[in-house]
C-alpha positions as a Markdown table, in Angstrom:
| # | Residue | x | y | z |
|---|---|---|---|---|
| 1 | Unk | -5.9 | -9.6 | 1.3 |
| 2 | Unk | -2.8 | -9.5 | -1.1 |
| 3 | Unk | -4.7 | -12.2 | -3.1 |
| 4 | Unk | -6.9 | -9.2 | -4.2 |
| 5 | Unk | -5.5 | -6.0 | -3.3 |
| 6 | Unk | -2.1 | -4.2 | -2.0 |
| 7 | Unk | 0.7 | -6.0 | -4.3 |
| 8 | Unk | 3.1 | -3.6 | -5.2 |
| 9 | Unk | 4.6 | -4.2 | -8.8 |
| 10 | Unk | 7.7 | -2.7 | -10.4 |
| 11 | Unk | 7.7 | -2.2 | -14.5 |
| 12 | Unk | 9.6 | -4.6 | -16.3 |
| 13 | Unk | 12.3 | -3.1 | -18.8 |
| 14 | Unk | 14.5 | -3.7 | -21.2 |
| 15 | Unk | 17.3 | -1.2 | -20.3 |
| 16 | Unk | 15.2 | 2.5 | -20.1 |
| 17 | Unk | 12.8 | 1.1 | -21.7 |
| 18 | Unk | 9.4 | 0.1 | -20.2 |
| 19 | Unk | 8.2 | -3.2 | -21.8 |
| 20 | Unk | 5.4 | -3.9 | -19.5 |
| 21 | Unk | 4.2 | -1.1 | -17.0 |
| 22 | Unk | 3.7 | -1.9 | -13.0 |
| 23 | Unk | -0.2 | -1.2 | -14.5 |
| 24 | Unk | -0.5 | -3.9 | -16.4 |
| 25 | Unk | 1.1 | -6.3 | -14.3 |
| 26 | Unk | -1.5 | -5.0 | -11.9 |
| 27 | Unk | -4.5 | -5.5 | -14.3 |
| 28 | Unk | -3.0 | -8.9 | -15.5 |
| 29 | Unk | -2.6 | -10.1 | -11.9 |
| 30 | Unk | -6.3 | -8.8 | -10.6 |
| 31 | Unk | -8.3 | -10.9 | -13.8 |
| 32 | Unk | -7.0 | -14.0 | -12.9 |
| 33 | Unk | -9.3 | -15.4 | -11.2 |
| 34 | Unk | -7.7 | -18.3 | -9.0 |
| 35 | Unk | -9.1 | -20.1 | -6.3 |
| 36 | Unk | -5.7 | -21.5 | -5.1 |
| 37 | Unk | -2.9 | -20.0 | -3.0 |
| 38 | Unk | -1.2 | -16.5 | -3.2 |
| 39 | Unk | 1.8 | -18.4 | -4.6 |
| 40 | Unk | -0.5 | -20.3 | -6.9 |
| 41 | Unk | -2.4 | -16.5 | -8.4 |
| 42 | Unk | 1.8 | -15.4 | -8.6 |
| 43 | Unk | 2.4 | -18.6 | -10.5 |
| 44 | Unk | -0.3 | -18.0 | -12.9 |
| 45 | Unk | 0.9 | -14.3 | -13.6 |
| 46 | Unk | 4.6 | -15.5 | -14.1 |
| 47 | Unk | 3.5 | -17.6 | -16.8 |
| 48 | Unk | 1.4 | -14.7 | -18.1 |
| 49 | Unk | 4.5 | -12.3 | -18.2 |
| 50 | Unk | 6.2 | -15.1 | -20.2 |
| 51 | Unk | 3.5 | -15.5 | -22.8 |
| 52 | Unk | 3.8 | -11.2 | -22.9 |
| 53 | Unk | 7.4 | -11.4 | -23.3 |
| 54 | Unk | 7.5 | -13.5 | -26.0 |
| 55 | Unk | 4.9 | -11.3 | -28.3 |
| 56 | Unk | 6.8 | -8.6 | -27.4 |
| 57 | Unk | 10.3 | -10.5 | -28.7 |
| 58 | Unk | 8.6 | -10.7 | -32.3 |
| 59 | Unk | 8.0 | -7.0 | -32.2 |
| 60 | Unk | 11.2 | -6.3 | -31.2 |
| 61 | Unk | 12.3 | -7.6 | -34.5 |
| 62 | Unk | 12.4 | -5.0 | -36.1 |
| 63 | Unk | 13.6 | -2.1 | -33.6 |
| 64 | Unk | 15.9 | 0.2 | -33.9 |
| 65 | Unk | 18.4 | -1.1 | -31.3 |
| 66 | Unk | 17.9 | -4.3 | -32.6 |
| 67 | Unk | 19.3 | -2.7 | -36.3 |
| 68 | Unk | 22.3 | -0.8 | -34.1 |
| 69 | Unk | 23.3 | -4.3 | -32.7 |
| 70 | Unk | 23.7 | -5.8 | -35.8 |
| 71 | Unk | 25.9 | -3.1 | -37.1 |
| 72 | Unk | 28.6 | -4.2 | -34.2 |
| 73 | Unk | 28.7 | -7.7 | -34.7 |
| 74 | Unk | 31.7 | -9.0 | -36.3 |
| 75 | Unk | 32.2 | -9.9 | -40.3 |
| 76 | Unk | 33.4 | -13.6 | -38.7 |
| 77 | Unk | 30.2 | -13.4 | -36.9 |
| 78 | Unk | 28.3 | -12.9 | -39.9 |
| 79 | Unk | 30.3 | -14.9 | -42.3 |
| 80 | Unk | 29.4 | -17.5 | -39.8 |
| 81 | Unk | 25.5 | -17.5 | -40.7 |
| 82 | Unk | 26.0 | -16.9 | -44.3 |
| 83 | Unk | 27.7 | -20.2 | -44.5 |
| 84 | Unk | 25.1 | -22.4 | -42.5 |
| 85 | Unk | 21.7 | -20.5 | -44.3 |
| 86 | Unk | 23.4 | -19.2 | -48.0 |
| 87 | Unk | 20.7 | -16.9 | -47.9 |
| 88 | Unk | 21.0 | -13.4 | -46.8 |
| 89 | Unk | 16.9 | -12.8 | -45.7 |
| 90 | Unk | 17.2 | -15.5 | -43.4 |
| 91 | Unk | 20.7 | -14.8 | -42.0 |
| 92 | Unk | 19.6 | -11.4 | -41.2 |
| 93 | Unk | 16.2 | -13.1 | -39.7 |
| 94 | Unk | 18.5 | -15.4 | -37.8 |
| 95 | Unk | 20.6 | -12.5 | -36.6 |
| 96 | Unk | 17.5 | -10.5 | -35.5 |
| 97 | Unk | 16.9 | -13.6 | -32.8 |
| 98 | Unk | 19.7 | -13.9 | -31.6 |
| 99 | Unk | 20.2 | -10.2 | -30.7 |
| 100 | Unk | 16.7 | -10.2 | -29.4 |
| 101 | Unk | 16.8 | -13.5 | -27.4 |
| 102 | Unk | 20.1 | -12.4 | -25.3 |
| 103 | Unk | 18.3 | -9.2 | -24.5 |
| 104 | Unk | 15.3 | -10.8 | -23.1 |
| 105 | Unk | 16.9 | -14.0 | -21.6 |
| 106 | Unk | 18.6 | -11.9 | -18.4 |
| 107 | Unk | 14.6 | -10.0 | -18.5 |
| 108 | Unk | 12.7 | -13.3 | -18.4 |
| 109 | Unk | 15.5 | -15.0 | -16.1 |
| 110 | Unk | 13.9 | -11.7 | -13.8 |
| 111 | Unk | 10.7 | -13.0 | -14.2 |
| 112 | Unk | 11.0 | -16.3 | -13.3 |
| 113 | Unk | 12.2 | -15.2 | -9.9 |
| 114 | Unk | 9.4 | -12.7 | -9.7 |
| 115 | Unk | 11.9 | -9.5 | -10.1 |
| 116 | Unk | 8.5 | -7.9 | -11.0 |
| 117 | Unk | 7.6 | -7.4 | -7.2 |
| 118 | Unk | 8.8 | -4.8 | -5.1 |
| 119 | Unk | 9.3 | -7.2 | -2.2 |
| 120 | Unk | 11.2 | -4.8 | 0.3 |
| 121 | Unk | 8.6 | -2.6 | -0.3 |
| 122 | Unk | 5.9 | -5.0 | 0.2 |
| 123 | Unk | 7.2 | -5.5 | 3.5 |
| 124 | Unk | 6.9 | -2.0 | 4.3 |
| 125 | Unk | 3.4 | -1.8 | 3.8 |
| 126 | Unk | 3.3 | -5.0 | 5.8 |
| 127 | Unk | 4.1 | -3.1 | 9.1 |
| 128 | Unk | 2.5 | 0.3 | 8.1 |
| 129 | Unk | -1.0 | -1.5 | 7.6 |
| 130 | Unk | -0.8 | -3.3 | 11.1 |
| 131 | Unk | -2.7 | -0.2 | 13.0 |
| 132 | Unk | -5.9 | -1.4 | 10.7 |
| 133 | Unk | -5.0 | -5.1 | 10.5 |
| 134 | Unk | -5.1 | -5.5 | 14.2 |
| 135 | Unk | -5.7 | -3.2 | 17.8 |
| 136 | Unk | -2.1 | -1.9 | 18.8 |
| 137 | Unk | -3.7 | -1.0 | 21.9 |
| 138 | Unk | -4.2 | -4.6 | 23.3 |
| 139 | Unk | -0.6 | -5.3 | 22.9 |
| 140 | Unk | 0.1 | -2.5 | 25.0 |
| 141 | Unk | 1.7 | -0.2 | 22.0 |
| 142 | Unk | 0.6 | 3.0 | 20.4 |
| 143 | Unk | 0.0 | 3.8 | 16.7 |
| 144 | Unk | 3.1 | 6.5 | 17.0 |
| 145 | Unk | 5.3 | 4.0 | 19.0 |
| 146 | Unk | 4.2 | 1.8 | 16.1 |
| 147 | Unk | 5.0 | 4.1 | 13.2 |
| 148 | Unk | 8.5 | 5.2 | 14.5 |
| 149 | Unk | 9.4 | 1.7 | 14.6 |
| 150 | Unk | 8.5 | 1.3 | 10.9 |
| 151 | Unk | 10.9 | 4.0 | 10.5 |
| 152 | Unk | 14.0 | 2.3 | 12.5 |
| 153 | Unk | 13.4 | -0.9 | 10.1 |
| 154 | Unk | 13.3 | 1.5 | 6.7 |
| 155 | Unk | 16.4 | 3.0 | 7.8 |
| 156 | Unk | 18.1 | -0.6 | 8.0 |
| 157 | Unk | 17.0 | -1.6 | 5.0 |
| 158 | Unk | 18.1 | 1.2 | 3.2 |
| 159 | Unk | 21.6 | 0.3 | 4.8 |
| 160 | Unk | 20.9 | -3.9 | 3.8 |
| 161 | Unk | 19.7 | -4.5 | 7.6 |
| 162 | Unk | 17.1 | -6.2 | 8.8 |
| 163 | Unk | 16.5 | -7.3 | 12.4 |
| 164 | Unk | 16.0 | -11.3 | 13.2 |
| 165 | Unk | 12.3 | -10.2 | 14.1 |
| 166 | Unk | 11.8 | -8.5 | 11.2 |
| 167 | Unk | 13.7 | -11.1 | 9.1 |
| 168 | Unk | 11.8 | -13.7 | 10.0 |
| 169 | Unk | 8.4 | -11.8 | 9.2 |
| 170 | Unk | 10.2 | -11.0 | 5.9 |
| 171 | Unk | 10.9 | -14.4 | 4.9 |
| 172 | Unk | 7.1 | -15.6 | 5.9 |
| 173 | Unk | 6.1 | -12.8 | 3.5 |
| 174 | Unk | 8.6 | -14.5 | 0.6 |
| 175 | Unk | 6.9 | -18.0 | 1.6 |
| 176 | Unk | 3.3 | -16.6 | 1.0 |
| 177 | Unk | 4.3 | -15.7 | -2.6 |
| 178 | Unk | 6.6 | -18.0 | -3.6 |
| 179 | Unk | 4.8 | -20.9 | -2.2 |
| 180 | Unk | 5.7 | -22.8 | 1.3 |
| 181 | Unk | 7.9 | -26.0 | 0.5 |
| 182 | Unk | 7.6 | -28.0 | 3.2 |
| 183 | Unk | 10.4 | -30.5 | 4.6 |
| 184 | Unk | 8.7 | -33.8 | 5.4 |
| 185 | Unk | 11.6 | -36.0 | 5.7 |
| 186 | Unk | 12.8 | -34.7 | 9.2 |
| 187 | Unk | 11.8 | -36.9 | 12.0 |
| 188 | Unk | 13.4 | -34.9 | 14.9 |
| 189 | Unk | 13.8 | -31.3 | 15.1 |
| 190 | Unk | 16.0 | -30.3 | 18.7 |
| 191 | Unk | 16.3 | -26.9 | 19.6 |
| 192 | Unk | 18.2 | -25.5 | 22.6 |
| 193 | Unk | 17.6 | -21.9 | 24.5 |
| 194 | Unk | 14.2 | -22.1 | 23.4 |
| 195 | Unk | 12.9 | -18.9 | 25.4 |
| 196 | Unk | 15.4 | -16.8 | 22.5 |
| 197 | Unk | 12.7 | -18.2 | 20.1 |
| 198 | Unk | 9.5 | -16.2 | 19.2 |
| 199 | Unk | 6.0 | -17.8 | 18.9 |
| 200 | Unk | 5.8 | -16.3 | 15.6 |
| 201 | Unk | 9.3 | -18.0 | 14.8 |
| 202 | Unk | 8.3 | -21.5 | 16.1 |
| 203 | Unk | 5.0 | -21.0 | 14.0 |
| 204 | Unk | 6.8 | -20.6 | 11.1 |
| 205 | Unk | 9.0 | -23.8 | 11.7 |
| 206 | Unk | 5.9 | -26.0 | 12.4 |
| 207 | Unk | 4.7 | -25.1 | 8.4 |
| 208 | Unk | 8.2 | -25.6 | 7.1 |
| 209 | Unk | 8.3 | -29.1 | 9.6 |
| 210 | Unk | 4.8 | -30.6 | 9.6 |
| 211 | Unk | 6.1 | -34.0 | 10.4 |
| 212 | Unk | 8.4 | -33.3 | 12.5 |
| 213 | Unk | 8.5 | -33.9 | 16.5 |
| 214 | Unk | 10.3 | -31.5 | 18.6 |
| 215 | Unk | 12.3 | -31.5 | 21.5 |
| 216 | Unk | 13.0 | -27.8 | 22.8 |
| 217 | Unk | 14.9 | -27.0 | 25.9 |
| 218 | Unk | 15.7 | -23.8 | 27.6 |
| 219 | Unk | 14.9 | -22.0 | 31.1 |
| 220 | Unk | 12.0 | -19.1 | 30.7 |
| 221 | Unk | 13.2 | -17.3 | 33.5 |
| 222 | Unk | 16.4 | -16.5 | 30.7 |
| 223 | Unk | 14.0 | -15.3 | 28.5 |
| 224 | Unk | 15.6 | -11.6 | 28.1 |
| 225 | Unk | 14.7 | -10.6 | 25.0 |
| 226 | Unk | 10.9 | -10.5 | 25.9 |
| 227 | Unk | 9.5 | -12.9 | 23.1 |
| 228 | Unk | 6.1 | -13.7 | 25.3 |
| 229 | Unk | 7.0 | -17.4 | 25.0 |
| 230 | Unk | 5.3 | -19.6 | 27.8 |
| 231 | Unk | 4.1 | -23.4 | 27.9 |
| 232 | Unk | 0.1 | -22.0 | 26.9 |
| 233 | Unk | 1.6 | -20.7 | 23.6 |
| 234 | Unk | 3.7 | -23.6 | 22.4 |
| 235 | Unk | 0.4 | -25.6 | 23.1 |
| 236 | Unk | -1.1 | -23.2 | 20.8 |
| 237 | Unk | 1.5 | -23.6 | 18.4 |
| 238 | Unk | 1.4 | -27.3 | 18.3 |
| 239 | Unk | -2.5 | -28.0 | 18.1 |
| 240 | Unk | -3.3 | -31.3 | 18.9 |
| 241 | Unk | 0.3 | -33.1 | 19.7 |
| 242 | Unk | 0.9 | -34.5 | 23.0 |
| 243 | Unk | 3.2 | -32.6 | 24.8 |
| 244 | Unk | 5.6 | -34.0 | 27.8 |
| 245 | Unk | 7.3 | -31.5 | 30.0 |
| 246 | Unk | 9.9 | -32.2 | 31.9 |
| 247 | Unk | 11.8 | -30.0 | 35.1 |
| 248 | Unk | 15.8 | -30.5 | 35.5 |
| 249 | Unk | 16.0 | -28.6 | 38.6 |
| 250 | Unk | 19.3 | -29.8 | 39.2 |
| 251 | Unk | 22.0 | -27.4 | 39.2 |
| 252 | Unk | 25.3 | -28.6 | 38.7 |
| 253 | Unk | 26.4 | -25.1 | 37.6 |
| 254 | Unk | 26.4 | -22.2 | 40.2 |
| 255 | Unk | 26.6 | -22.4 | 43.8 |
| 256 | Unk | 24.0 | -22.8 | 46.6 |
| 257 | Unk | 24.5 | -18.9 | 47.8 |
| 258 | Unk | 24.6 | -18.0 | 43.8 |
| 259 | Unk | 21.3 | -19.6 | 43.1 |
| 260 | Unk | 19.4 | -18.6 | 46.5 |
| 261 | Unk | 20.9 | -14.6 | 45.7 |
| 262 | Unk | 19.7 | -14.7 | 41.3 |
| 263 | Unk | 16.6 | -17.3 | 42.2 |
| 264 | Unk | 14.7 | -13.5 | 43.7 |
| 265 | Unk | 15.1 | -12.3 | 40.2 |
| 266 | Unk | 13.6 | -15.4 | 38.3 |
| 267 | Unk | 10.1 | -15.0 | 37.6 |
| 268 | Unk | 8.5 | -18.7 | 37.3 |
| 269 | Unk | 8.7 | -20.5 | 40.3 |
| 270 | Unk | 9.2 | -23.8 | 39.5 |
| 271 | Unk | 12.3 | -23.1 | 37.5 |
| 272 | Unk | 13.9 | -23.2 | 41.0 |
| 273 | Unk | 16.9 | -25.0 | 40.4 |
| 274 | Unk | 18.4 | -27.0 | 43.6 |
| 275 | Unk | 22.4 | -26.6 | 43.1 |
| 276 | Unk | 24.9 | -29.2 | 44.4 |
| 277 | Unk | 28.0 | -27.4 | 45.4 |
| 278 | Unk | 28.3 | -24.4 | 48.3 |
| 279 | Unk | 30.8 | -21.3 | 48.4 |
| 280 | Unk | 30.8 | -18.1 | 49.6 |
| 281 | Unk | 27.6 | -15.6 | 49.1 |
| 282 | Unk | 27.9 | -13.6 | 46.3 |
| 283 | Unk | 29.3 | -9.7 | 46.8 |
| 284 | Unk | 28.6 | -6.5 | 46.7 |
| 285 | Unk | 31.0 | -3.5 | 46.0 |
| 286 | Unk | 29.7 | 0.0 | 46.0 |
| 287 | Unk | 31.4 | 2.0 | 43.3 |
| 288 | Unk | 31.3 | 5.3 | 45.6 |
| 289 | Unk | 33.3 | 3.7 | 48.6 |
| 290 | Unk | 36.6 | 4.8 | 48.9 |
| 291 | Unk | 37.9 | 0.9 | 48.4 |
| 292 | Unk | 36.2 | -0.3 | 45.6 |
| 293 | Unk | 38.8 | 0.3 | 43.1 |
| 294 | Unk | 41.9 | -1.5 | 45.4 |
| 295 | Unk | 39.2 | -4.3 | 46.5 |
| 296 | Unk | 38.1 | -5.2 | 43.4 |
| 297 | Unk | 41.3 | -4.7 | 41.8 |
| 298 | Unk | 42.2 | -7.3 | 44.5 |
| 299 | Unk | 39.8 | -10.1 | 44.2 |
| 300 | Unk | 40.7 | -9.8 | 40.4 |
| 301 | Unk | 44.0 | -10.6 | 40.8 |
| 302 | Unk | 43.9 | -13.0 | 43.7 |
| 303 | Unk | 41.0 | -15.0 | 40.7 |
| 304 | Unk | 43.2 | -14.3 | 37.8 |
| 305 | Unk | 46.4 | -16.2 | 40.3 |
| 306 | Unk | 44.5 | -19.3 | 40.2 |
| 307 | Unk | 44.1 | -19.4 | 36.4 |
| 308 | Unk | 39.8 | -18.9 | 36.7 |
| 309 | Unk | 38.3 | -17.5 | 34.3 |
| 310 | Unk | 36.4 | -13.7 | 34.8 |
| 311 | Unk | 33.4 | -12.0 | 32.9 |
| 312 | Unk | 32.1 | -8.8 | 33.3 |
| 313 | Unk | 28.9 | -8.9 | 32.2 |
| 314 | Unk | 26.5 | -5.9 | 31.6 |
| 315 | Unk | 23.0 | -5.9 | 30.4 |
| 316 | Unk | 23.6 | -4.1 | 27.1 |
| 317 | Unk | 26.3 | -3.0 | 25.0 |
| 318 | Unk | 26.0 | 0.4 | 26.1 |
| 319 | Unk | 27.6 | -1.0 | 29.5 |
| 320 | Unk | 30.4 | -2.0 | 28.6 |
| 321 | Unk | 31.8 | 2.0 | 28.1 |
| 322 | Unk | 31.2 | 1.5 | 32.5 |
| 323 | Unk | 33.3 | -1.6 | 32.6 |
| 324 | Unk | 36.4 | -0.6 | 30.0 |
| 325 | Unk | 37.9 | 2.3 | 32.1 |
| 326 | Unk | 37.8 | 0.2 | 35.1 |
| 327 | Unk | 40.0 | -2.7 | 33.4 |
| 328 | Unk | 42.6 | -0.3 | 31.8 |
| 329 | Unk | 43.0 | 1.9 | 34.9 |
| 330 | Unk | 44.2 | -1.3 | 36.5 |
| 331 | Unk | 46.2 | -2.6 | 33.5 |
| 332 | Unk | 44.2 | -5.8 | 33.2 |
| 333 | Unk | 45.1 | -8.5 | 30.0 |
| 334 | Unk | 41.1 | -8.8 | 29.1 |
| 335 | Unk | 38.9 | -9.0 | 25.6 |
| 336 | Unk | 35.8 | -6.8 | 24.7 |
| 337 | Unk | 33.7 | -8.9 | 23.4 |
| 338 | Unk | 31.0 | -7.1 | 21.4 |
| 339 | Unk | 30.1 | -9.3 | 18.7 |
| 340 | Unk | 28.9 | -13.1 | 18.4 |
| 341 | Unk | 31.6 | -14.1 | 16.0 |
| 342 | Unk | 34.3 | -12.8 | 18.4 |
| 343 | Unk | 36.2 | -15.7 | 19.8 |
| 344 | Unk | 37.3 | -15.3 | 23.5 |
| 345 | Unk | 40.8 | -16.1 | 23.8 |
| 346 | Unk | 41.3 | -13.9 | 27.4 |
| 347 | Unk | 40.8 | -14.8 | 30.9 |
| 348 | Unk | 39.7 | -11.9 | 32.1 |
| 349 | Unk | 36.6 | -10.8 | 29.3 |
| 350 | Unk | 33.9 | -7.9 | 29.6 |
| 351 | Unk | 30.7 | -8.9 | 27.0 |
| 352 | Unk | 27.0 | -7.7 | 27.2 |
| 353 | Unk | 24.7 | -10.9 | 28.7 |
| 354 | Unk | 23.0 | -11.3 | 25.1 |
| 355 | Unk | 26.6 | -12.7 | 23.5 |
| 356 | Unk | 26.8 | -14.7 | 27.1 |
| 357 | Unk | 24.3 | -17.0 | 27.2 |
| 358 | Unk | 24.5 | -20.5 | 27.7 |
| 359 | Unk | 28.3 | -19.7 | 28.7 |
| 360 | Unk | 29.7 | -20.1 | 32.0 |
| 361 | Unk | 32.1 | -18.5 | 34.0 |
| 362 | Unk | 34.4 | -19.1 | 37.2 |
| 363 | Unk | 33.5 | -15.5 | 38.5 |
| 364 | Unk | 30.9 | -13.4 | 37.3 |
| 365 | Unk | 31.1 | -9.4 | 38.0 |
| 366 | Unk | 27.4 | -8.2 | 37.1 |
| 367 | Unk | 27.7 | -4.2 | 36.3 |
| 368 | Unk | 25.1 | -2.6 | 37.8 |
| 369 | Unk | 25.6 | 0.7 | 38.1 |
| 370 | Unk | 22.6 | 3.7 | 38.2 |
| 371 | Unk | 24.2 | 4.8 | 34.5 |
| 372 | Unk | 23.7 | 1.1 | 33.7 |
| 373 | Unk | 20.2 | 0.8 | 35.0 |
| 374 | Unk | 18.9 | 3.9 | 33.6 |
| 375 | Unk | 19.6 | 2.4 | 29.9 |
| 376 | Unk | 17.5 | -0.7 | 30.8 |
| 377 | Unk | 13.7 | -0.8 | 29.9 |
| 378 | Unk | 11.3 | -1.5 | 32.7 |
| 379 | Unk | 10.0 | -4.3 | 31.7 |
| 380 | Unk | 13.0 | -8.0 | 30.9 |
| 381 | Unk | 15.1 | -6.0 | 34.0 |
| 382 | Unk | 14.6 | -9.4 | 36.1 |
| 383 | Unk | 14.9 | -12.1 | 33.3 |
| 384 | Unk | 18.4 | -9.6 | 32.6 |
| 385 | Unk | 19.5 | -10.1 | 35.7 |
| 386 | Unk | 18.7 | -13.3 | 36.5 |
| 387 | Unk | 21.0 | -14.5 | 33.8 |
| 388 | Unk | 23.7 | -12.9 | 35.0 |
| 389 | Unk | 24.1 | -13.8 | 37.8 |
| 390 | Unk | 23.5 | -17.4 | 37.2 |
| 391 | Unk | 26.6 | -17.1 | 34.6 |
| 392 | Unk | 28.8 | -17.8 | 37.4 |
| 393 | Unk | 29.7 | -20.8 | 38.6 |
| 394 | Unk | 32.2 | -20.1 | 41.6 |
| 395 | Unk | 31.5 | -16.6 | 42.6 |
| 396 | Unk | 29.8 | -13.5 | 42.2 |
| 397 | Unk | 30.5 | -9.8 | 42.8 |
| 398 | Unk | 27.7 | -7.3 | 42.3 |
| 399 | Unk | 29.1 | -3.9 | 41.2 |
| 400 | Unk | 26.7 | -0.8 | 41.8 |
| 401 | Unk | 26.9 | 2.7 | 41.9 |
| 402 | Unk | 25.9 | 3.0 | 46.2 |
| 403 | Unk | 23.8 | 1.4 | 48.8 |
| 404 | Unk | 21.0 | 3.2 | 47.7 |
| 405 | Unk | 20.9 | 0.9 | 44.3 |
| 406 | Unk | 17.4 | 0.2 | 43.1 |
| 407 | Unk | 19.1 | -3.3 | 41.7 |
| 408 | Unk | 18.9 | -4.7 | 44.9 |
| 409 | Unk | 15.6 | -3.5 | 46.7 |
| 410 | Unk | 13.2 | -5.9 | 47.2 |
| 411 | Unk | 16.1 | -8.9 | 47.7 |
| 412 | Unk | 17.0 | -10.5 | 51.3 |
| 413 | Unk | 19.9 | -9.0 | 52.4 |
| 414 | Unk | 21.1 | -12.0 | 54.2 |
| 415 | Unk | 21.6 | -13.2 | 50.8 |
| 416 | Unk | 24.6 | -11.7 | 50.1 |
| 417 | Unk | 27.4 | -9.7 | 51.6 |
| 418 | Unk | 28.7 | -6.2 | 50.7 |
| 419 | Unk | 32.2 | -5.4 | 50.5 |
């Protein structure tokens, strides 16, 4: 469609002045008539905009600004010239160029790198034509659910933010019109925590990697940020290549009792993993009971004696605000961790499971109070959890607000023990 219609132009200036209108560009761009790629019609325009630039350079000869510039360059300057032409005419013809040809060089350096298109904007539109590209309804997703999201990302990108979804859908945009270059030399592309991929993302690296062959690994069951990937879609995504799957359902991780107590929140069930090592069965503490704070307080120190290593983990950042007065109250050494370029250098840290993955800890203490569960979305609660508690390699305490807890209903209570 943007072959024809919908590009979204900005005027080209000199300064406050308009040299060539967004109108133009837009009548330029819709009588070429090119049979090629977007990127291929953009090309053709660009070269257009040239040829239009450099008419407009002759008539800009003889402008006034063109006549105020001259009357600030410097008698060396000038004395210069004179020497090299001895005629005055063409010194002044000379000079007229030059003043002329730095003023358009930064104009047609814009050009080049298609400054003319309001790509931010073109983005925008993007998103706010999908309710007639495509049926919102089949994805489960209304047209105002839709439109305030279009919203959140404007907001963002008036602050310089963009999303990794949105980024990614950005940059495919920029590829359409500035032309896909493809990488064939790449033989092997390896990718780890696959599930954190989208299908649009992997799409978008099979273009960019035609030759390439991939090896992916990651557990589905982890997959916590929702991206619908599953083995029917990376078949999708990679046509007619042979695929070989392979199951390491080894754990050499967590603990028997740890993996039969988070294996009732995965939701594939051939990601079973089959661990090597017994312990104890993980354990719950009830945050109204009278001694939770001394029996936690407790097991913390009695961990933090034999130099293990503790995480608090919570399902979002908005969780950690539960865990913090907890480890002050008790006058714990620990690190917040609330960012992914924060480098743990505690034993004792508290980090929402999104910075956690693919880590590992001695204990795990999965937050789970009602407060807690009330900011999580229906839907990704068991993928959530599941990662959690399959963070810990040793042991496992389950903190929740009472018995009443909707985080455990549903689960075998023989499977763990409550404190």
């Amino acid at each position: 469609l943007l072959k024809k219609k919908y590009l979204l132009f900005r005027d080209i200036k000199r300064e406050d002045e308009v040299l060539i209108s967004k109108e133009e560009i837009q009548q330029m761009f819709k009588r070429i008539d090119s049979k090629g790629s977007l990127a291929a019609k953009l090309d053709i325009l660009r070269s257009m905009l040239m040829q239009r630039l450099d008419e407009l350079k002759i008539i800009h000869l003889s402008a006034d600004w063109v006549d105020d510039a001259l009357q600030h360059y410097g008698t060396d300057h000038i004395h210069q010239f004179e020497r090299q032409t001895h005629d005055i005419v063409k010194m002044e013809g000379y000079l007229r160029k030059q003043v002329v040809g730095d003023a358009f060089r930064i104009i047609e350096r814009r050009v080049n790198s298609q400054g003319h298109i309001r790509y931010i904007a073109q983005y925008l539109h993007f998103l706010r034509s999908i309710p007639q590209l495509i049926d919102l309804s089949s994805f489960g997703i209304t047209t105002e659910e839709w439109a305030s999201h279009v919203e959140v990302v404007l907001k963002d990108m008036k602050k310089n933010r963009l999303s990794l979804y949105d980024m990614t859908g950005y940059y495919a945009l920029l590829l359409q019109m500035k032309g896909m270059m493809t990488q064939k030399a790449y033989q092997y592309i390896c990718i780890d925590e696959i599930q954190d991929f989208t299908p649009f993302q992997l799409r978008l690296l099979k273009k960019l990697y035609p030759r390439a062959r991939y090896i992916m690994a990651g557990d589905l069951n982890q997959n916590i940020w929702q991206n619908n990937l599953d083995y029917k879609e990376l078949e999708r995504i990679l046509e007619e290549e042979e695929i070989s799957r392979h199951l390491l359902l080894t754990s050499y991780r967590s603990t028997q009792e740890i993996m039969a107590f988070a294996d009732q929140f995965a939701l594939l069930e051939d990601h079973r993993a089959q661990p090597i090592r017994s312990r104890k069965k993980p354990e719950v503490l009830h945050q109204s009971h009278t001694h939770f704070d001394e029996t936690l307080k407790s097991r913390l120190a009695e961990h933090i004696g034999k130099g293990e290593r503790v995480a608090f983990l919570t399902p979002t950042a908005v969780g950690l605000n539960e865990v913090k007065p907890f480890l002050e109250s008790w006058g714990v050494d620990h690190q917040v961790i609330s960012s992914d370029d924060s480098i743990m250098n505690k034993q004792v840290v508290a980090m929402p499971i999104g910075l956690a993955k693919g880590l590992e800890f001695d204990v795990v203490v999965a937050c789970g109070t009602d407060a807690i569960l009330a900011s999580l979305p229906n839907d990704g609660r068991q993928q959530i959890w599941y990662t959690i508690f399959s963070r810990a390699m040793h042991q496992l305490y389950i903190m929740t607000t009472d018995e009443e807890t909707a985080l455990l209903k549903g689960t075998d209570p023989s499977s763990y023990e409550v404190l």
